[in-house]
PASEBA-1860 file (N, C-alpha, C; in nm, 3 decimals):
! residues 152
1> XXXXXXXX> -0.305/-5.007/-4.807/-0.366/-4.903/-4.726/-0.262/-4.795/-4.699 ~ -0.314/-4.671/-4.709/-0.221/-4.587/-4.702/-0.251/-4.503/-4.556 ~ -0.127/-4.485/-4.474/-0.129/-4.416/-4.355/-0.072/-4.277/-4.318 ~ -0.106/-4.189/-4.317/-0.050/-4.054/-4.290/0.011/-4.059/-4.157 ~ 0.109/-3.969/-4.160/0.188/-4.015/-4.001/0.131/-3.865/-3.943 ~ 0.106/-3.786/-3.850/0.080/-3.668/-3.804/0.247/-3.636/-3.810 ~ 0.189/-3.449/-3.812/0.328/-3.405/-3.809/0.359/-3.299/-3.982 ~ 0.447/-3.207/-3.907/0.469/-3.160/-4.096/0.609/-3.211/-4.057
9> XXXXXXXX> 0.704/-3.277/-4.005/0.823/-3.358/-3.980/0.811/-3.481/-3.978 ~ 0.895/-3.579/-4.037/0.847/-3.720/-3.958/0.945/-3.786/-3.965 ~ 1.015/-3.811/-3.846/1.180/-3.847/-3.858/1.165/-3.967/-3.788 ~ 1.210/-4.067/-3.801/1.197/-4.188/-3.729/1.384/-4.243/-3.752 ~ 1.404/-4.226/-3.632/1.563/-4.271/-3.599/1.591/-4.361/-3.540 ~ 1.726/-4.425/-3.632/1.758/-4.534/-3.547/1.895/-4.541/-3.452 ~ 1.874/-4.489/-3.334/2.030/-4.402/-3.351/2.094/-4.511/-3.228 ~ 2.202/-4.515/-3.318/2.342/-4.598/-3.262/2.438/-4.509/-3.224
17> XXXXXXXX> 2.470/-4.525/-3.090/2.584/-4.461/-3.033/2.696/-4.530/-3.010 ~ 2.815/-4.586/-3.075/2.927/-4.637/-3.041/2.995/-4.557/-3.018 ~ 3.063/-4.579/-2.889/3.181/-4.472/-2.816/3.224/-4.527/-2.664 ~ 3.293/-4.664/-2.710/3.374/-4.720/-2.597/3.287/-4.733/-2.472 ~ 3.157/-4.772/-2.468/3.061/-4.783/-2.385/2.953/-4.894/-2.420 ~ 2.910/-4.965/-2.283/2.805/-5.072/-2.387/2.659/-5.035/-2.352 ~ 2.616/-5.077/-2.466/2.447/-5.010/-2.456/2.386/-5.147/-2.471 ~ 2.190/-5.122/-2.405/2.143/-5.255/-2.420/2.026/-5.161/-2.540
25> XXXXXXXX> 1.980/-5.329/-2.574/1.879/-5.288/-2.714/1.737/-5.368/-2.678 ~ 1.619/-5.318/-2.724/1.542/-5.379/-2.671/1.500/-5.492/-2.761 ~ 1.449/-5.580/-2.704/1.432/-5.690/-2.783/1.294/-5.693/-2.926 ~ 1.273/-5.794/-3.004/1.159/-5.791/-3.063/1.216/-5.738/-3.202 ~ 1.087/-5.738/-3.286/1.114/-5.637/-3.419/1.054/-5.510/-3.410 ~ 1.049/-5.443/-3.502/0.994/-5.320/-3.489/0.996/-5.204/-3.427 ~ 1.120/-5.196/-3.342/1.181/-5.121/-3.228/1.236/-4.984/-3.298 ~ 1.156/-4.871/-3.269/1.239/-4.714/-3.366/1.154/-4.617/-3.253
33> XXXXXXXX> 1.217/-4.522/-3.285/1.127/-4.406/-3.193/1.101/-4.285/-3.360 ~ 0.939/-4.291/-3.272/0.877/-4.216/-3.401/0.860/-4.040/-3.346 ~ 0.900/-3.959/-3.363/0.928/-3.819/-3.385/0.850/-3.710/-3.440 ~ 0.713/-3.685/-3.406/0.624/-3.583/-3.514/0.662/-3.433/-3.486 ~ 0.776/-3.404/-3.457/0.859/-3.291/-3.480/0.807/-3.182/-3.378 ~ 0.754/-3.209/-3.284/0.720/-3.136/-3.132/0.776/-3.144/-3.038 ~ 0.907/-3.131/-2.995/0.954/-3.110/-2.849/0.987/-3.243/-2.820 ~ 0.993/-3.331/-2.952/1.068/-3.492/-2.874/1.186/-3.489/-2.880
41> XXXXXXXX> 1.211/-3.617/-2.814/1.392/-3.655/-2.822/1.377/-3.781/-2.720 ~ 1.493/-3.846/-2.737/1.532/-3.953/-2.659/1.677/-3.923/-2.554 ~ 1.715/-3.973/-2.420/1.790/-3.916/-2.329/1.862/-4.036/-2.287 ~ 1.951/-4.021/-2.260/2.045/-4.166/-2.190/2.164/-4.119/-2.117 ~ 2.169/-4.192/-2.081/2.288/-4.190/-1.974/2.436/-4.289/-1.997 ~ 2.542/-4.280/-1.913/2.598/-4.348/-1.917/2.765/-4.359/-2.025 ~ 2.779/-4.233/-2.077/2.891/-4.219/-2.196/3.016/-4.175/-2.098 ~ 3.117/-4.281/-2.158/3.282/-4.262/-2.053/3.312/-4.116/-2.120
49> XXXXXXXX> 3.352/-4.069/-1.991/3.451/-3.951/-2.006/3.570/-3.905/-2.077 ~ 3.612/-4.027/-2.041/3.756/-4.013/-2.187/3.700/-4.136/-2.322 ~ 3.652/-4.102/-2.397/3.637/-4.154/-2.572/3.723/-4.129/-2.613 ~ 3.795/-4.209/-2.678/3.872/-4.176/-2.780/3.799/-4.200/-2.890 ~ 3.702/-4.259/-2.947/3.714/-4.295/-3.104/3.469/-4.274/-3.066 ~ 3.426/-4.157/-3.161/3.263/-4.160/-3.147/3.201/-4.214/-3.301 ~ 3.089/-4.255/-3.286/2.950/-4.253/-3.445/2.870/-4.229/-3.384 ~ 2.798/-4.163/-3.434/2.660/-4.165/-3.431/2.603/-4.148/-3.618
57> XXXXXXXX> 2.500/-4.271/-3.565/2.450/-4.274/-3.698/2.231/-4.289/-3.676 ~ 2.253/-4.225/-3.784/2.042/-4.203/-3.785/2.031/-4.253/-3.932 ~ 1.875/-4.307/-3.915/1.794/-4.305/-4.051/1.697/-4.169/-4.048 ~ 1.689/-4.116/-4.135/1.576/-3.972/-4.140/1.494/-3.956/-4.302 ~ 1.404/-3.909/-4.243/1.321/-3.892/-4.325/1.228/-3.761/-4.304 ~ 1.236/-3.666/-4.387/1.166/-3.549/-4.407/1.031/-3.566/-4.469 ~ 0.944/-3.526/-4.495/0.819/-3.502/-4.529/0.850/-3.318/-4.618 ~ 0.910/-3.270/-4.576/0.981/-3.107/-4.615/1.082/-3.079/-4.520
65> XXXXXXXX> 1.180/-3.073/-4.571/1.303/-3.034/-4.519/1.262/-2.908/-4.442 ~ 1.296/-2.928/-4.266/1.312/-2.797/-4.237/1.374/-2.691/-4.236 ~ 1.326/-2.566/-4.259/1.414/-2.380/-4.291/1.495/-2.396/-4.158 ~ 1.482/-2.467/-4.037/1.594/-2.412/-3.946/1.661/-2.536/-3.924 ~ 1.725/-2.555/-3.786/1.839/-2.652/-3.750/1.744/-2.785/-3.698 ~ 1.756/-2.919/-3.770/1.671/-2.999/-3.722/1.775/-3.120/-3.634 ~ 1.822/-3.126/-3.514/1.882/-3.228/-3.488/1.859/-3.379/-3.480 ~ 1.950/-3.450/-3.529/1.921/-3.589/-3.515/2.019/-3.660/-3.423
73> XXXXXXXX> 2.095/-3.628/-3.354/2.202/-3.675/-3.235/2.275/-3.555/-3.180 ~ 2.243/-3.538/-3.078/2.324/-3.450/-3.001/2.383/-3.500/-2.855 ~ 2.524/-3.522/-2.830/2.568/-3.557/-2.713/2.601/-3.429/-2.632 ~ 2.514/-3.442/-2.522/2.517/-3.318/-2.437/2.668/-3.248/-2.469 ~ 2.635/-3.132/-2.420/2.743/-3.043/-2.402/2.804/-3.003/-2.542 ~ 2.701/-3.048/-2.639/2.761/-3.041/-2.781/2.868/-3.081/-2.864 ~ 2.897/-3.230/-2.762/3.022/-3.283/-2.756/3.032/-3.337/-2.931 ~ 2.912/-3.412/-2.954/2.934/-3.457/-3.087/2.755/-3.416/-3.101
81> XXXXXXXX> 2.726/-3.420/-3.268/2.623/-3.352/-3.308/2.614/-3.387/-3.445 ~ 2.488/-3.468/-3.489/2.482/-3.498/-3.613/2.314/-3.426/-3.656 ~ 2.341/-3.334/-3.764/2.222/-3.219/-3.788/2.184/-3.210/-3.930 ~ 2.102/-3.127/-3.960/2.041/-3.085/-4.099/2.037/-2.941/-4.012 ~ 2.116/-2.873/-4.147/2.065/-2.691/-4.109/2.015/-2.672/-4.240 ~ 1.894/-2.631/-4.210/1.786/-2.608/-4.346/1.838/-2.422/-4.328 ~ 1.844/-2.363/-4.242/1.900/-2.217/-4.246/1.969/-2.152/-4.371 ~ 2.007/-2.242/-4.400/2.101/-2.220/-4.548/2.045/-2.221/-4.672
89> XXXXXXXX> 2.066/-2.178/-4.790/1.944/-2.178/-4.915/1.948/-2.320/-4.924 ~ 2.075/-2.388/-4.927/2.107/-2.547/-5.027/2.095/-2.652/-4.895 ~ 2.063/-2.607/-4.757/2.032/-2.734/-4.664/2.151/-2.761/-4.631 ~ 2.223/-2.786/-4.540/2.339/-2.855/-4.525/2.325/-2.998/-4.414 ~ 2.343/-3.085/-4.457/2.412/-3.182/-4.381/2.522/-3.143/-4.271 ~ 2.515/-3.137/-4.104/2.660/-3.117/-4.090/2.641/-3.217/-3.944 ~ 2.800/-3.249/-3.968/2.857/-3.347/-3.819/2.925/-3.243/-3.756 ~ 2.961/-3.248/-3.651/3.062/-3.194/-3.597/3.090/-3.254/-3.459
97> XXXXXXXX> 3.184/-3.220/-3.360/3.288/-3.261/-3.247/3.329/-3.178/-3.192 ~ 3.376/-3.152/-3.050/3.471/-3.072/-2.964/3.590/-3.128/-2.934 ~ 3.711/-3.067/-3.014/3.797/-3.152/-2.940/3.884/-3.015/-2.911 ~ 3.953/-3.023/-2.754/4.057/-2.941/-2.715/3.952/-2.807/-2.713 ~ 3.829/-2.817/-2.679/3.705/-2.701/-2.668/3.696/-2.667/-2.798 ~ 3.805/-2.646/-2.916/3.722/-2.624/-3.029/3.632/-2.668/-3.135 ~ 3.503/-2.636/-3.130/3.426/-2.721/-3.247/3.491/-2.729/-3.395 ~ 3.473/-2.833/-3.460/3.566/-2.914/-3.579/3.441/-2.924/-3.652
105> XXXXXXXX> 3.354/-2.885/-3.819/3.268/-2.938/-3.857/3.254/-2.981/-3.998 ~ 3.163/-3.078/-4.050/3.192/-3.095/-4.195/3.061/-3.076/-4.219 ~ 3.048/-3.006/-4.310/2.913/-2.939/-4.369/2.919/-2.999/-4.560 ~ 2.776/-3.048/-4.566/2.800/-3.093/-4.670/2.643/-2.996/-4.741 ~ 2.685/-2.918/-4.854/2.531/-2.865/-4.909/2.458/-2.908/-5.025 ~ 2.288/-2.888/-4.947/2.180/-3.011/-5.092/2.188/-3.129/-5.062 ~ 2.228/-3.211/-4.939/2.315/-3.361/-4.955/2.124/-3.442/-4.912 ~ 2.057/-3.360/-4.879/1.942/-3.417/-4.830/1.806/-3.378/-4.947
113> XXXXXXXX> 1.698/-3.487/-4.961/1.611/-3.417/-5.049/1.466/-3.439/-4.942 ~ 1.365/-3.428/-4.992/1.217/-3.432/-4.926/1.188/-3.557/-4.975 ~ 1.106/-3.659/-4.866/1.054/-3.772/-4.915/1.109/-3.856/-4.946 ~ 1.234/-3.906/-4.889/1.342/-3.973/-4.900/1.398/-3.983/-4.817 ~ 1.469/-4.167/-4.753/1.469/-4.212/-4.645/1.653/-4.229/-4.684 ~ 1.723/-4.190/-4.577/1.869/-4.147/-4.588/1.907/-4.185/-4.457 ~ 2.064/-4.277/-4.472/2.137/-4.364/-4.412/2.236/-4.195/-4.383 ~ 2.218/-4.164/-4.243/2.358/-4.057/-4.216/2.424/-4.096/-4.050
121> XXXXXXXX> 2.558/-4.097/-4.084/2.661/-4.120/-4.021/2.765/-3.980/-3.978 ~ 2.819/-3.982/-3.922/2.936/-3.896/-3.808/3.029/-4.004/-3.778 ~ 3.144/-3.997/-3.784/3.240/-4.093/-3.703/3.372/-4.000/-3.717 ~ 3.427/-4.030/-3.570/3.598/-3.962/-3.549/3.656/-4.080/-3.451 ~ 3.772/-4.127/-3.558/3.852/-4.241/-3.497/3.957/-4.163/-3.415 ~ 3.957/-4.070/-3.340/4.092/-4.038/-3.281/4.166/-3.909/-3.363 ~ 4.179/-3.967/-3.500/4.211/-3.876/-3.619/4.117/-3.796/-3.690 ~ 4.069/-3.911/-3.782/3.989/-3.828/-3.839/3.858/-3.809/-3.858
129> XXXXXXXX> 3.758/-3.717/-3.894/3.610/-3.709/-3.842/3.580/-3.767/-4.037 ~ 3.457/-3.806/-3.992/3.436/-3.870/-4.208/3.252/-3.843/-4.157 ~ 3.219/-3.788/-4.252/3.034/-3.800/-4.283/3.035/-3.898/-4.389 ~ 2.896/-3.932/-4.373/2.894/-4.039/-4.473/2.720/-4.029/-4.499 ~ 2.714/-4.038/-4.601/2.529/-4.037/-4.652/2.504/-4.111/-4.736 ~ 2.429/-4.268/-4.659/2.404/-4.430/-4.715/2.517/-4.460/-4.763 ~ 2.583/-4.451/-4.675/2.711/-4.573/-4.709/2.863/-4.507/-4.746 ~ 2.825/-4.397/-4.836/2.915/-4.302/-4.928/3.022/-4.205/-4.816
137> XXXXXXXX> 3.090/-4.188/-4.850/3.196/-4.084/-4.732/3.137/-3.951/-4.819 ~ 3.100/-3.843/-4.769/3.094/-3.740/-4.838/3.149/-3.640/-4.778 ~ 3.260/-3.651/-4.648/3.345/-3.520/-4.629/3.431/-3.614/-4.498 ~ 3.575/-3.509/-4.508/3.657/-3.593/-4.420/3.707/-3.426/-4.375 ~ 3.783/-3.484/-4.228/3.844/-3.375/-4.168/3.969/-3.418/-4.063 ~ 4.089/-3.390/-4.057/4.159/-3.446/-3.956/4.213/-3.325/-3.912 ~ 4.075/-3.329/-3.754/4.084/-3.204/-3.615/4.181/-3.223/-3.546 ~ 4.278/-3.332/-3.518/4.352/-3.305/-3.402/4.325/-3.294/-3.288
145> XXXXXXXX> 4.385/-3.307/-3.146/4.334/-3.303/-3.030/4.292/-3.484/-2.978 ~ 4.201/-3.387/-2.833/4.150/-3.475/-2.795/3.959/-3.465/-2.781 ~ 3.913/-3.542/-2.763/3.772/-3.536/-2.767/3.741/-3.479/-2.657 ~ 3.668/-3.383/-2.635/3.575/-3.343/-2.485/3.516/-3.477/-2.403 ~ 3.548/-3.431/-2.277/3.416/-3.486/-2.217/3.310/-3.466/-2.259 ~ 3.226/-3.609/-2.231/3.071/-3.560/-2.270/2.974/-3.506/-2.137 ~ 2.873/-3.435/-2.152/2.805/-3.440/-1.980/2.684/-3.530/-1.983 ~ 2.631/-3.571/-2.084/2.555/-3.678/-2.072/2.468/-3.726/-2.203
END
């Protein structure tokens, strides 16, 4: 049986936040938050002030890549930020971080297609920031500094 999901977006994320903080998970199978590309998002609380070492990682899935900025993790204050900027002709993949107030970013272009379910990652150990798309490292950067506070 075939099911149409509503939506011309349909992002269903599984997003893990490791960053020296403990999170609870809810129990059961089947646990995702489903996204038909209207004004959702998920909100939490609770991220230490001094991080040294962030990931954030999503599963996504397009139906058509969107023409503008589609976020899939954003830690307030724009502290860390894992995105698709369709703005661009070739789409870019990009992570990025604040450290020492300046934003640090790795932009990767084309790295995403339509109709296709994609493993994407962000991580900065202190040193260095690495993207990664299903598994693969596909850009590295060593920003220096220290990480921002987050505001929530």
């Amino acid at each position: 049986m075939n099911r149409r999901i509503p939506g011309s977006i349909f992002a269903v994320l599984l997003l893990l936040l490791f960053a020296s903080f403990a999170t609870s998970s809810a129990s059961g199978s089947g646990n995702c938050l489903d996204f038909d590309g209207s004004d959702d998002y998920a909100e939490g609380s609770g991220l230490s002030t001094s991080m040294t070492s962030i990931t954030l990682e999503a599963w996504v899935y397009h139906r058509t890549l969107p023409s503008s900025v589609e976020r899939y993790i954003t830690v307030q204050g724009n502290l860390a930020v894992l995105r698709h900027d369709g703005w661009s002709q070739q789409g870019q993949l990009h992570f990025y971080i604040k450290t020492d107030g300046v934003q640090r970013d790795i932009r990767v272009n084309g790295a995403l297609q339509d109709d296709r379910w994609y493993h994407v990652a962000g991580t900065w150990d202190g040193t260095d920031m690495k993207l990664y798309l299903n598994g693969e490292e596909v850009g590295t950067l060593a920003p220096g500094g220290s990480l921002d506070a987050p505001s929530g």
